[in-house]
Chimera marker file (.cmm) of the C-alpha trace (Angstrom):
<marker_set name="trace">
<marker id="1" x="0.000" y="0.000" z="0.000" r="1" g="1" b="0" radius="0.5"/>
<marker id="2" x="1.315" y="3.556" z="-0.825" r="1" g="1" b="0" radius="0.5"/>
<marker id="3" x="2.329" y="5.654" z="1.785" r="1" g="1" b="0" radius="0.5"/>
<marker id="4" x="-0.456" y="8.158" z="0.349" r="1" g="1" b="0" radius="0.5"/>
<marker id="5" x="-3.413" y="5.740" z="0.382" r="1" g="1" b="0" radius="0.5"/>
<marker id="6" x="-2.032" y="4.885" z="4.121" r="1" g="1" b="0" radius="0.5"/>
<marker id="7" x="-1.863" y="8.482" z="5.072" r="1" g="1" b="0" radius="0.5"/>
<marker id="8" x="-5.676" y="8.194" z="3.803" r="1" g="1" b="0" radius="0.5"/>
<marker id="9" x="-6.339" y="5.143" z="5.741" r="1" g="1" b="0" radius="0.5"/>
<marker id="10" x="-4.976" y="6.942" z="8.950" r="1" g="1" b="0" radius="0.5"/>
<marker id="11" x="-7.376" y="10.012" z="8.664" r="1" g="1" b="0" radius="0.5"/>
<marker id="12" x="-10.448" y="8.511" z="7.262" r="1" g="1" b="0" radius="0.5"/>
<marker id="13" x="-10.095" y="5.975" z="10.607" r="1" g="1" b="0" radius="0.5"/>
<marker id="14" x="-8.999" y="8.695" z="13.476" r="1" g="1" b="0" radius="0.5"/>
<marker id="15" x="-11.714" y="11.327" z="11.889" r="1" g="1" b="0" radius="0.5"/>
<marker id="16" x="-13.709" y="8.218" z="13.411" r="1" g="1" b="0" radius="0.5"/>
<marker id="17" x="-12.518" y="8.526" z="16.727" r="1" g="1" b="0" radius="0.5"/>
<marker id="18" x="-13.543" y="10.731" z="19.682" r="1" g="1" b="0" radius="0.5"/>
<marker id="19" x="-9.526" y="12.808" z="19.064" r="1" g="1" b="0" radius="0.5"/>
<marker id="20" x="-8.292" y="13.016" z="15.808" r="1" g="1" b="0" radius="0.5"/>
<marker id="21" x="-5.002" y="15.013" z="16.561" r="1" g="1" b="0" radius="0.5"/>
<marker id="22" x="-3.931" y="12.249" z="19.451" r="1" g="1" b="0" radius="0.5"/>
<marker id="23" x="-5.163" y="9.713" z="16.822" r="1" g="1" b="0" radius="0.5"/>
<marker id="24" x="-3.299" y="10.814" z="13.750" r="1" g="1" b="0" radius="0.5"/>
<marker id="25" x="-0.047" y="12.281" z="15.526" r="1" g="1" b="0" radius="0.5"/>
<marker id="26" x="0.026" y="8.564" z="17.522" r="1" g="1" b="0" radius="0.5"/>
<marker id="27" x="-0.277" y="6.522" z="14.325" r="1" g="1" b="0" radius="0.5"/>
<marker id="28" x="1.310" y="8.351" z="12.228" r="1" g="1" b="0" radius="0.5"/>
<marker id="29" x="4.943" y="8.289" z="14.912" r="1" g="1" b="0" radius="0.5"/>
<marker id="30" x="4.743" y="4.587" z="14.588" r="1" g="1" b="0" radius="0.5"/>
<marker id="31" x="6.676" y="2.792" z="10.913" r="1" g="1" b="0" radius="0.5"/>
<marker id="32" x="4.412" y="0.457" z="11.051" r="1" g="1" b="0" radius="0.5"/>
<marker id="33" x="1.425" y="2.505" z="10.175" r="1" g="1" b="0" radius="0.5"/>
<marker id="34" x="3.106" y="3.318" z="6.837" r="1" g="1" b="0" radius="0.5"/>
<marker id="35" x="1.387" y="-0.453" z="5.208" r="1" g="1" b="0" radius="0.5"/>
<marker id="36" x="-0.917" y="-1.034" z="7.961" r="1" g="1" b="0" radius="0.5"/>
<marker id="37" x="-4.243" y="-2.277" z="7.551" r="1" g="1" b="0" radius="0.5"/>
<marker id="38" x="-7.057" y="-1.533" z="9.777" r="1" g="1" b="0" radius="0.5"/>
<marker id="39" x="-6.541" y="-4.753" z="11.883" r="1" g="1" b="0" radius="0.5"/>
<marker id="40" x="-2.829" y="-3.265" z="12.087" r="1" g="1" b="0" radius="0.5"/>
<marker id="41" x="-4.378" y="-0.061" z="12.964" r="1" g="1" b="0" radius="0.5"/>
<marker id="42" x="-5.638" y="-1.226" z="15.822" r="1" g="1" b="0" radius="0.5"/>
<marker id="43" x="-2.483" y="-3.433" z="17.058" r="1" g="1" b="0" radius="0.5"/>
<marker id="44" x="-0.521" y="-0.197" z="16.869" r="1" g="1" b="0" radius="0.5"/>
<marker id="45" x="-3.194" y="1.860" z="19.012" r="1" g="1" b="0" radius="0.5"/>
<marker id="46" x="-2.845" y="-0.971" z="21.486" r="1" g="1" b="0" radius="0.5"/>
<marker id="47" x="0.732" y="-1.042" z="21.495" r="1" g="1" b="0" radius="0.5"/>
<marker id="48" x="1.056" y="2.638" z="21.804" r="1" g="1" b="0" radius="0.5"/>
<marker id="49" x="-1.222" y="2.835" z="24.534" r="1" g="1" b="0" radius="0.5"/>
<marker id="50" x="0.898" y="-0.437" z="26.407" r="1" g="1" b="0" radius="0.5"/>
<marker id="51" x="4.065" y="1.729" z="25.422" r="1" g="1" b="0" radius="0.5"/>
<marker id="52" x="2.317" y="5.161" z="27.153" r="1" g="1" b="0" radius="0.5"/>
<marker id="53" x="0.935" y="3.125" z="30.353" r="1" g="1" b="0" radius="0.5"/>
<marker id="54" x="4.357" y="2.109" z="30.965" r="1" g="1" b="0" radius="0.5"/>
<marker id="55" x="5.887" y="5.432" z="30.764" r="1" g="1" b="0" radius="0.5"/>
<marker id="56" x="3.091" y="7.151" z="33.050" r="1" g="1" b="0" radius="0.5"/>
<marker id="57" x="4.058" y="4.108" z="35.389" r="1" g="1" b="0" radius="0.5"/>
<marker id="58" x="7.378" y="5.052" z="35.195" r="1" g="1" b="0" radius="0.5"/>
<marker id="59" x="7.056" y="8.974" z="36.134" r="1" g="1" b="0" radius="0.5"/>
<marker id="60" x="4.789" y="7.697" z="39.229" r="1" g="1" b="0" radius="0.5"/>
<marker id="61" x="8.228" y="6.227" z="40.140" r="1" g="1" b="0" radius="0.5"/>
<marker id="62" x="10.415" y="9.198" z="39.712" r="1" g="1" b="0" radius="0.5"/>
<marker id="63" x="7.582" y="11.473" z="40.942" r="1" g="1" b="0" radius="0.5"/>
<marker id="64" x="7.024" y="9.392" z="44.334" r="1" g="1" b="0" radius="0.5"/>
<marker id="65" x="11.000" y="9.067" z="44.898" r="1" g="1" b="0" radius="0.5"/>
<marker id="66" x="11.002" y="12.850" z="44.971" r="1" g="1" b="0" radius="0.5"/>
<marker id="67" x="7.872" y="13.096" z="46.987" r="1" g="1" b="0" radius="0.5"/>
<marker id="68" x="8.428" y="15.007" z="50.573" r="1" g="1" b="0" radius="0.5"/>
<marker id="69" x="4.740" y="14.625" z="51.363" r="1" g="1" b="0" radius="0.5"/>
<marker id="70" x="3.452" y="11.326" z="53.201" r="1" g="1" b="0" radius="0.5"/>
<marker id="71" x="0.038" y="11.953" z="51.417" r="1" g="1" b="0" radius="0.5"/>
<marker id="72" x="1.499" y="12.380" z="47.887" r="1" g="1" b="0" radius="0.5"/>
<marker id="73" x="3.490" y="9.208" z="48.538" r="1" g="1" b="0" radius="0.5"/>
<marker id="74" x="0.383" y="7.475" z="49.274" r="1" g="1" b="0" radius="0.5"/>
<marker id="75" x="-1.556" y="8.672" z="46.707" r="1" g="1" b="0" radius="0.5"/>
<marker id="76" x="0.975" y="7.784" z="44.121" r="1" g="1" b="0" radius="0.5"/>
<marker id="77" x="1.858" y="4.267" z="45.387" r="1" g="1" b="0" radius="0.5"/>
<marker id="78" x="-2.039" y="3.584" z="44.813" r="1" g="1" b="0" radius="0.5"/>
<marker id="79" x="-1.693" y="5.224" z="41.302" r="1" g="1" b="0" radius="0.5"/>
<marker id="80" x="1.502" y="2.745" z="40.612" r="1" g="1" b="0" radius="0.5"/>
<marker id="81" x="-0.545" y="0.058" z="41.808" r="1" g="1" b="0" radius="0.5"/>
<marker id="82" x="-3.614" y="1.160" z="39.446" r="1" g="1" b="0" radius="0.5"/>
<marker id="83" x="-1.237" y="1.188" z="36.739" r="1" g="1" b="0" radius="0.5"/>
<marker id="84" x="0.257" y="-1.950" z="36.859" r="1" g="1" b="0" radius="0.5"/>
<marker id="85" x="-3.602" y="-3.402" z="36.476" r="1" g="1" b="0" radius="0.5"/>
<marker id="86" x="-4.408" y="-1.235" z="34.003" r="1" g="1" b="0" radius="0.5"/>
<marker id="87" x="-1.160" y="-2.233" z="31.893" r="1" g="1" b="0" radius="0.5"/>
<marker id="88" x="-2.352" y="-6.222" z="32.743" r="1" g="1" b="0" radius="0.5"/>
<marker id="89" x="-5.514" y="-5.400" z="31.292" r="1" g="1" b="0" radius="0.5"/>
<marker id="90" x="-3.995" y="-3.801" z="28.350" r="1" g="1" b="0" radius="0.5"/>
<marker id="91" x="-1.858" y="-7.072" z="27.779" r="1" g="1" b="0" radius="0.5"/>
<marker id="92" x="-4.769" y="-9.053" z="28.335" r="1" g="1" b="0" radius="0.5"/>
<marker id="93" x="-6.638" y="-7.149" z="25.783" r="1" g="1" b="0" radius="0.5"/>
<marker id="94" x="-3.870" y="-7.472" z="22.925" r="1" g="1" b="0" radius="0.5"/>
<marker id="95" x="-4.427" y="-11.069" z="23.820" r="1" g="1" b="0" radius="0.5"/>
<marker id="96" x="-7.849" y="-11.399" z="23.449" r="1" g="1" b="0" radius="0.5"/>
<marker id="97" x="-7.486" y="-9.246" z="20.242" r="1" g="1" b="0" radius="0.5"/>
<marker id="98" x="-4.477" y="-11.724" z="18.370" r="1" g="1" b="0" radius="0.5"/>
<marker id="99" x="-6.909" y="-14.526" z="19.401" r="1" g="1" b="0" radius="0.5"/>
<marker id="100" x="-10.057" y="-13.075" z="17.140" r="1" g="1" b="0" radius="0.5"/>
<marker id="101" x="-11.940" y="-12.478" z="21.018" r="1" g="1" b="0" radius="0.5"/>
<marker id="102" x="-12.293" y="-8.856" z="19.382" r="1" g="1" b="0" radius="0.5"/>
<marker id="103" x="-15.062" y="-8.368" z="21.846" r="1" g="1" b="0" radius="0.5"/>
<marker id="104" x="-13.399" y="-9.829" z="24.941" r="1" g="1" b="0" radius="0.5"/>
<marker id="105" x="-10.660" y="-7.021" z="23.928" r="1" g="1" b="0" radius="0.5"/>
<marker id="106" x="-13.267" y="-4.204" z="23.620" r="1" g="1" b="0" radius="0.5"/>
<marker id="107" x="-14.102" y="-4.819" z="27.420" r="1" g="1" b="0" radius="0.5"/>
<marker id="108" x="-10.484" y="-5.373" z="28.158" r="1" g="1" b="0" radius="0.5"/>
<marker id="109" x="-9.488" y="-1.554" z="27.061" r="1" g="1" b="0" radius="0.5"/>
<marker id="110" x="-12.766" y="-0.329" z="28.941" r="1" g="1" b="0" radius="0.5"/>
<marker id="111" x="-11.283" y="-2.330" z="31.993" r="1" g="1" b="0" radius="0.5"/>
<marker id="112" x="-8.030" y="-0.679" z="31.137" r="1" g="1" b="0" radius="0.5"/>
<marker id="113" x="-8.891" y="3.137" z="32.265" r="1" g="1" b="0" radius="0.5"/>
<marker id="114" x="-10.876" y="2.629" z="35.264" r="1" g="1" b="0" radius="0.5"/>
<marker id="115" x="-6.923" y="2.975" z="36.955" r="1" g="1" b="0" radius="0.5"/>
<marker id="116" x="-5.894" y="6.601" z="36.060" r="1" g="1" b="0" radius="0.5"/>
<marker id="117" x="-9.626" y="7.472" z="37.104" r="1" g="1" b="0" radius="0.5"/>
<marker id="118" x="-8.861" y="5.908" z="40.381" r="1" g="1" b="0" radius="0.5"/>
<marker id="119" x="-5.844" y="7.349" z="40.786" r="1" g="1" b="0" radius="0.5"/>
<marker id="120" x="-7.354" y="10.727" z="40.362" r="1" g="1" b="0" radius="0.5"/>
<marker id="121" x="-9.783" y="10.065" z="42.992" r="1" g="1" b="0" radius="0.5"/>
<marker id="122" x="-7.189" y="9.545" z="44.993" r="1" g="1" b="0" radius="0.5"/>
<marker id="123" x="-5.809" y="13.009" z="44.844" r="1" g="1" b="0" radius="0.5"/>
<marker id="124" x="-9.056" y="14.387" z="45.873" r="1" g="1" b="0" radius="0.5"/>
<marker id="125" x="-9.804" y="12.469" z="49.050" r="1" g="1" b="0" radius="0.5"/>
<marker id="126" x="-9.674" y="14.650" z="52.383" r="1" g="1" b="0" radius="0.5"/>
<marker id="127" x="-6.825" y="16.415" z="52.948" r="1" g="1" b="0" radius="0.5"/>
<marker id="128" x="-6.747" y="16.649" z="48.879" r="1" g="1" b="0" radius="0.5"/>
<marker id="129" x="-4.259" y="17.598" z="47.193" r="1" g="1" b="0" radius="0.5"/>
<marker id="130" x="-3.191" y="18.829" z="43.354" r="1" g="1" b="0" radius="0.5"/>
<marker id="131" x="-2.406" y="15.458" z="41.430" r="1" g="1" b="0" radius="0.5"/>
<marker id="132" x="0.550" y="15.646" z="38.853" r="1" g="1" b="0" radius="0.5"/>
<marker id="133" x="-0.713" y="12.906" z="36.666" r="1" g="1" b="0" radius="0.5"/>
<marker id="134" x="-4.104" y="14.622" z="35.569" r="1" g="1" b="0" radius="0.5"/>
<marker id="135" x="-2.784" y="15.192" z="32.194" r="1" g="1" b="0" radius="0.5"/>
<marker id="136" x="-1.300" y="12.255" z="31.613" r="1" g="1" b="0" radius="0.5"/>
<marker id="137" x="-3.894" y="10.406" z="33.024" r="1" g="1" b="0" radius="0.5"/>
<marker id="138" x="-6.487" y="12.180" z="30.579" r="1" g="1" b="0" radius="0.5"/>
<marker id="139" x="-4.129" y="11.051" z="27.882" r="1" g="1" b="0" radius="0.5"/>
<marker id="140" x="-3.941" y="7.603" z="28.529" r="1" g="1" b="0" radius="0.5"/>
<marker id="141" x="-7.549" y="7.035" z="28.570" r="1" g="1" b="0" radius="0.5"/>
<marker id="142" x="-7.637" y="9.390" z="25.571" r="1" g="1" b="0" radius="0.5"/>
<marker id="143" x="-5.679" y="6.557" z="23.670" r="1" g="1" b="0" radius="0.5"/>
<marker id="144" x="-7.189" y="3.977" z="25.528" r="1" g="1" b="0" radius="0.5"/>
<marker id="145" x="-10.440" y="5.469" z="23.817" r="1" g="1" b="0" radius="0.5"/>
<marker id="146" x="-8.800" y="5.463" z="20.601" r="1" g="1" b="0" radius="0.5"/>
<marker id="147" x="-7.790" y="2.240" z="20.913" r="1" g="1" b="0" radius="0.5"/>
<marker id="148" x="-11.692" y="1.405" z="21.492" r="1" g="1" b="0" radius="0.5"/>
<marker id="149" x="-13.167" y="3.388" z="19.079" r="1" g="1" b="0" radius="0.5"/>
<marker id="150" x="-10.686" y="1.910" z="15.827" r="1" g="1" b="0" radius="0.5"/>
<marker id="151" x="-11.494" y="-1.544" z="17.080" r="1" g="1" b="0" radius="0.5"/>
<marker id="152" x="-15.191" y="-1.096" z="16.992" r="1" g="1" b="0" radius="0.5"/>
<marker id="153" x="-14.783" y="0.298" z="13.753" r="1" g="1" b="0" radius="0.5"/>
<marker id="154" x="-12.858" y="-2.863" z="12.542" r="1" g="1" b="0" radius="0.5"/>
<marker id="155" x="-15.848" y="-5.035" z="14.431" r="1" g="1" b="0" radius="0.5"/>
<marker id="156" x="-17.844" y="-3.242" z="12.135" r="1" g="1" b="0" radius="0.5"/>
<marker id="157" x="-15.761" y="-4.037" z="9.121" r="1" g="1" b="0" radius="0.5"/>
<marker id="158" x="-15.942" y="-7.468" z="9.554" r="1" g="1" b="0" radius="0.5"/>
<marker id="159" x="-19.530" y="-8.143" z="10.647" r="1" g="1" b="0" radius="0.5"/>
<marker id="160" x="-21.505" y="-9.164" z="7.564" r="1" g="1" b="0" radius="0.5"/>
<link id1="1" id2="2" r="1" g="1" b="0" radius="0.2"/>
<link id1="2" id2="3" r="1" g="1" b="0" radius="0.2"/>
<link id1="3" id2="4" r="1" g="1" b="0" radius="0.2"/>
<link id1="4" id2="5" r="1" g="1" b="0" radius="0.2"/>
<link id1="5" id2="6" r="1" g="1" b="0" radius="0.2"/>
<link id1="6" id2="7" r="1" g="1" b="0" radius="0.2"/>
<link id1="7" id2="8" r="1" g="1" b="0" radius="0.2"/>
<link id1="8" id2="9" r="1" g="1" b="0" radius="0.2"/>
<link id1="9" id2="10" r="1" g="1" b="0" radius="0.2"/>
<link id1="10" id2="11" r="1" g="1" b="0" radius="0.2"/>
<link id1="11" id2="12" r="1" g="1" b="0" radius="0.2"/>
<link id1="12" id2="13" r="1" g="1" b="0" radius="0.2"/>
<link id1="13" id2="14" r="1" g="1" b="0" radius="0.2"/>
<link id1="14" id2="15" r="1" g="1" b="0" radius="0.2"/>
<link id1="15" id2="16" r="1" g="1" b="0" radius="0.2"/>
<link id1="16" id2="17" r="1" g="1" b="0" radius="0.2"/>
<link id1="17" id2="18" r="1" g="1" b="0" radius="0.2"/>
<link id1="18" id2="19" r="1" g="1" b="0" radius="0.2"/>
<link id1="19" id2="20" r="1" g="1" b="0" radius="0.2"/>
<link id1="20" id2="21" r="1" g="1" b="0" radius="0.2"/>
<link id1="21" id2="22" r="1" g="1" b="0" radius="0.2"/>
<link id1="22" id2="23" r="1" g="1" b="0" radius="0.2"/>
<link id1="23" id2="24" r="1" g="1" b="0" radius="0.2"/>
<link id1="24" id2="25" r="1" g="1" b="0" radius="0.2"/>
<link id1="25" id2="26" r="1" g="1" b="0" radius="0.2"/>
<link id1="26" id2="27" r="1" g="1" b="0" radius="0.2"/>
<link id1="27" id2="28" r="1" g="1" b="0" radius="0.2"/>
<link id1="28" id2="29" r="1" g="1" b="0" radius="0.2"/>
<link id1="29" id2="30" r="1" g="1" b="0" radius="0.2"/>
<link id1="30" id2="31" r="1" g="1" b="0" radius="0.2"/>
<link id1="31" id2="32" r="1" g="1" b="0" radius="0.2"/>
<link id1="32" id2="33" r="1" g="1" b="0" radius="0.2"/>
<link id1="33" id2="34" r="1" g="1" b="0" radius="0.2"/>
<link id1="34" id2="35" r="1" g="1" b="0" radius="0.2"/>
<link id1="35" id2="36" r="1" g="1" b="0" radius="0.2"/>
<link id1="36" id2="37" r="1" g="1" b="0" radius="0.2"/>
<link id1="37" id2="38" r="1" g="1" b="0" radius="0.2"/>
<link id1="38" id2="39" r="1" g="1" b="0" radius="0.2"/>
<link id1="39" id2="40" r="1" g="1" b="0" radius="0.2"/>
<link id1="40" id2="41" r="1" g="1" b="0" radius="0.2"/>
<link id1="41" id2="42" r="1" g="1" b="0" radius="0.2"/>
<link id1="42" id2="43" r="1" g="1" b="0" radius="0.2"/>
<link id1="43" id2="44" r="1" g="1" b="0" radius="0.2"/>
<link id1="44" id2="45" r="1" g="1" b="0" radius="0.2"/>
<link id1="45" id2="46" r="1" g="1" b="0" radius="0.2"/>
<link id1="46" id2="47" r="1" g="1" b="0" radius="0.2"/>
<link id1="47" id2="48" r="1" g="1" b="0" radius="0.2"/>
<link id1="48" id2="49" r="1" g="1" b="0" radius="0.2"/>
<link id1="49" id2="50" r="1" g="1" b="0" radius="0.2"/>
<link id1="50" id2="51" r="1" g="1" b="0" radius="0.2"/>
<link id1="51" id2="52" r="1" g="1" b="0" radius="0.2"/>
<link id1="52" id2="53" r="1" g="1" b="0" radius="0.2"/>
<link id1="53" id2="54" r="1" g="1" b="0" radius="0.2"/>
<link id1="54" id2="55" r="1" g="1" b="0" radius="0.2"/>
<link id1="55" id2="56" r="1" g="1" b="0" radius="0.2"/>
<link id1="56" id2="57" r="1" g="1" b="0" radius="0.2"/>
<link id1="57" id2="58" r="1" g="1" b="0" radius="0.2"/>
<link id1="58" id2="59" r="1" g="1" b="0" radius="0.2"/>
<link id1="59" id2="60" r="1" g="1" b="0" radius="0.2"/>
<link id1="60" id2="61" r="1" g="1" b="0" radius="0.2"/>
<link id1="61" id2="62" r="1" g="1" b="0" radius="0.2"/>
<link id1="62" id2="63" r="1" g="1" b="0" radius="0.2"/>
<link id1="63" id2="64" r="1" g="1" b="0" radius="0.2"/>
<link id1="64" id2="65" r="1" g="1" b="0" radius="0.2"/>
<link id1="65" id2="66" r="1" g="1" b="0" radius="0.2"/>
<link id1="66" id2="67" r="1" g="1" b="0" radius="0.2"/>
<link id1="67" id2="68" r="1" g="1" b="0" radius="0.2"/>
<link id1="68" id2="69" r="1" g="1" b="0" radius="0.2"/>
<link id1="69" id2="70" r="1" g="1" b="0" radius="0.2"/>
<link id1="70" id2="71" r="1" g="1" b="0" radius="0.2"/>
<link id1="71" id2="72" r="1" g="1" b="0" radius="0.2"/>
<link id1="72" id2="73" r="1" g="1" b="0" radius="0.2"/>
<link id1="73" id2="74" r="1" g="1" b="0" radius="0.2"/>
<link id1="74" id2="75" r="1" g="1" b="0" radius="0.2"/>
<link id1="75" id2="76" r="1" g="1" b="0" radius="0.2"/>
<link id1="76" id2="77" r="1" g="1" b="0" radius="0.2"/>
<link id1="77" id2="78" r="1" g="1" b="0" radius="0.2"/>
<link id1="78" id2="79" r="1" g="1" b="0" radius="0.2"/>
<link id1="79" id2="80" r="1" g="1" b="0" radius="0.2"/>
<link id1="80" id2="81" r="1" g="1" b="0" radius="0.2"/>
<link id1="81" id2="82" r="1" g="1" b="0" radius="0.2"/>
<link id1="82" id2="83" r="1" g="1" b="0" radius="0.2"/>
<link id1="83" id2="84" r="1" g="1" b="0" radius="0.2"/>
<link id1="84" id2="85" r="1" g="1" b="0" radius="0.2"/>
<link id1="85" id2="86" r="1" g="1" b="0" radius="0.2"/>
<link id1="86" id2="87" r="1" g="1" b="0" radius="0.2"/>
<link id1="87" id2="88" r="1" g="1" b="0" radius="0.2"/>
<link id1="88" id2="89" r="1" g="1" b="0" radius="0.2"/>
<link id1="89" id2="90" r="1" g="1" b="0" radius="0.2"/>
<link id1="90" id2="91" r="1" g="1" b="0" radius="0.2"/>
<link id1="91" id2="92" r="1" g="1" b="0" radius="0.2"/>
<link id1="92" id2="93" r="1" g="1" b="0" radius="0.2"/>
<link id1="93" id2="94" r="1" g="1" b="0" radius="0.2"/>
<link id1="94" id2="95" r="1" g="1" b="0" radius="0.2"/>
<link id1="95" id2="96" r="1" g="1" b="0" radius="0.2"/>
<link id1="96" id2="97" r="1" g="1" b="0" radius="0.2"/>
<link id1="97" id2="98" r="1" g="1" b="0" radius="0.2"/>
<link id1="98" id2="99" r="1" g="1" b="0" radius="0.2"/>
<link id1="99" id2="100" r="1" g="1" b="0" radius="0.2"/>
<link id1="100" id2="101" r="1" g="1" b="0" radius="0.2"/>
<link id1="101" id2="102" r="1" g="1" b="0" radius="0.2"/>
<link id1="102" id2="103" r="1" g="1" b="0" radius="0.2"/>
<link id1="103" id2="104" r="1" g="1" b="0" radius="0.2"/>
<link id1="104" id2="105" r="1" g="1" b="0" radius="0.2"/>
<link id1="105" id2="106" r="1" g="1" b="0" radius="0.2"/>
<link id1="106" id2="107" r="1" g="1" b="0" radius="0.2"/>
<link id1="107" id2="108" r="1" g="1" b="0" radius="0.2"/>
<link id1="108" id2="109" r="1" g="1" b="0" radius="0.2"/>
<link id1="109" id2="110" r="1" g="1" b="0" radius="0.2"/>
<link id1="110" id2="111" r="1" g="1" b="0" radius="0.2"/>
<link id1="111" id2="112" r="1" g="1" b="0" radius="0.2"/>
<link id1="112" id2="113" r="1" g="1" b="0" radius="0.2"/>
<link id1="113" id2="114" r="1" g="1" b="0" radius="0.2"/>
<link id1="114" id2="115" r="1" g="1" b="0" radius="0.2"/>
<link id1="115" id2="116" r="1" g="1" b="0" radius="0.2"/>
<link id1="116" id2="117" r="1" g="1" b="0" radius="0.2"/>
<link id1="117" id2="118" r="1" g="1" b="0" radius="0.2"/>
<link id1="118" id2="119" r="1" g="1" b="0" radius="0.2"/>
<link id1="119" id2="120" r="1" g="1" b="0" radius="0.2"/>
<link id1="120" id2="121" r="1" g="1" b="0" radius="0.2"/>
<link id1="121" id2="122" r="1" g="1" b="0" radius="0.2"/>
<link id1="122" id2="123" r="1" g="1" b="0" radius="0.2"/>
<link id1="123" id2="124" r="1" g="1" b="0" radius="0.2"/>
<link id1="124" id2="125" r="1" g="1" b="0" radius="0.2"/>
<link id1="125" id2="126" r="1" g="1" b="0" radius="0.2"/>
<link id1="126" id2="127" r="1" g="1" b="0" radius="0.2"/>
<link id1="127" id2="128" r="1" g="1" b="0" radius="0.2"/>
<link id1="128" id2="129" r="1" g="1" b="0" radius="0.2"/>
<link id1="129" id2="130" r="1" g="1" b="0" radius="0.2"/>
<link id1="130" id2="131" r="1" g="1" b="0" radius="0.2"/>
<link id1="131" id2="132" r="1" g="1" b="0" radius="0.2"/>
<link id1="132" id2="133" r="1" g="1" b="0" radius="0.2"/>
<link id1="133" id2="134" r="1" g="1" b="0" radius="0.2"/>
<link id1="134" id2="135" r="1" g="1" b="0" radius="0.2"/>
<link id1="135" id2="136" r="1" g="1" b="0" radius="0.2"/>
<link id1="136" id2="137" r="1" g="1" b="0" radius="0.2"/>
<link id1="137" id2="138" r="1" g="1" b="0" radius="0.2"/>
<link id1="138" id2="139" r="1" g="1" b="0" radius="0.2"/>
<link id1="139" id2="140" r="1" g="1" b="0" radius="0.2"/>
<link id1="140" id2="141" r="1" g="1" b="0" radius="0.2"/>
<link id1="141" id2="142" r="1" g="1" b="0" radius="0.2"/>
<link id1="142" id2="143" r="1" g="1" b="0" radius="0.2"/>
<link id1="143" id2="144" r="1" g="1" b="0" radius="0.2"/>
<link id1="144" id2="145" r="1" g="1" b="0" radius="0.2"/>
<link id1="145" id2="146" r="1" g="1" b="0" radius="0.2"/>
<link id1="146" id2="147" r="1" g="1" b="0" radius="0.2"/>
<link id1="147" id2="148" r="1" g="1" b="0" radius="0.2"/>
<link id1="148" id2="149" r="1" g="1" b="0" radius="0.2"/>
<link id1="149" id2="150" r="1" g="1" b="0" radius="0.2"/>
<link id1="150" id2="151" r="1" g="1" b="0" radius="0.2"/>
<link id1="151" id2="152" r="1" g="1" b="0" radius="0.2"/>
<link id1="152" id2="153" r="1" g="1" b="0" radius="0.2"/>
<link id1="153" id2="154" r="1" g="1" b="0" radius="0.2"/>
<link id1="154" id2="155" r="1" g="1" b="0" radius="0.2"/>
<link id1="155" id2="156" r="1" g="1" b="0" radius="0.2"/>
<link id1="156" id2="157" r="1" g="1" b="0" radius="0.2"/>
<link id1="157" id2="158" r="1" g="1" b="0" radius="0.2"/>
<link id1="158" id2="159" r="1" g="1" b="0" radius="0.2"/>
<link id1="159" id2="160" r="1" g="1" b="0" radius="0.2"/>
</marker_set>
């Protein structure tokens, strides 16, 4: 496939999704979008959201070694905690996807974000504080979402 019908495939898919830019700009940064299909499409949204996950799980770490505040420290130990079962659930859903369980992986993404909205919550309990992972956690389940929303357009590509 040309890398001009691709760049086609790419926005005629994320203008399909609830954020084209994060969409498009996350695609488009992996090689392997270049002669993806839409079943590659959505491998490479679920590997890019794995990839992010891990990251955000990794500046929890370097955020709660610097941490001076017991209650920050708590907060972000549950955050690491969240993460590492939202990044299982990722896995799990990549899984279910390579195995044709396309709706199994649907619910596994869904399952995916209800961490970084815990995490948040967690900021906010009495005596709140500010969290420093609000935008990242709006991120992640922005791509988690984009993840979702390309793989329920491929369900609908292959329903008859």
């Amino acid at each position: 496939m040309s890398s001009n019908k691709n760049a086609a495939l790419l926005q005629q898919v994320c203008e399909k999704t609830h954020n084209y830019s994060l969409c498009f700009s996350s695609l488009k940064s992996d090689p392997r979008s270049l002669n993806a299909d839409l079943k590659d499409l959505v491998v490479i949204t679920m590997d890019v959201t794995v990839v992010k996950a891990i990251k955000i799980s990794e500046l929890i770490d370097k955020l709660n070694k610097t941490a001076s505040d017991p209650i920050i420290k708590s907060c972000l130990d549950i955050c690491s905690w969240n993460y590492e079962v939202s990044i299982g659930y990722l896995q799990k859903a990549v899984n279910a996807f390579e195995s044709n369980s396309y709706k199994e992986s649907y619910g596994l993404l869904t399952v995916a974000t209800i961490g970084p909205g815990h995490c948040e919550d967690t900021f906010a309990e009495p005596p709140a504080r500010k969290s420093p992972l609000t935008a990242a956690n709006a991120n992640f389940v922005s791509l988690v979402t984009i993840a979702e929303d390309i793989l329920s357009i491929f369900m609908k590509h292959k329903s008859p």
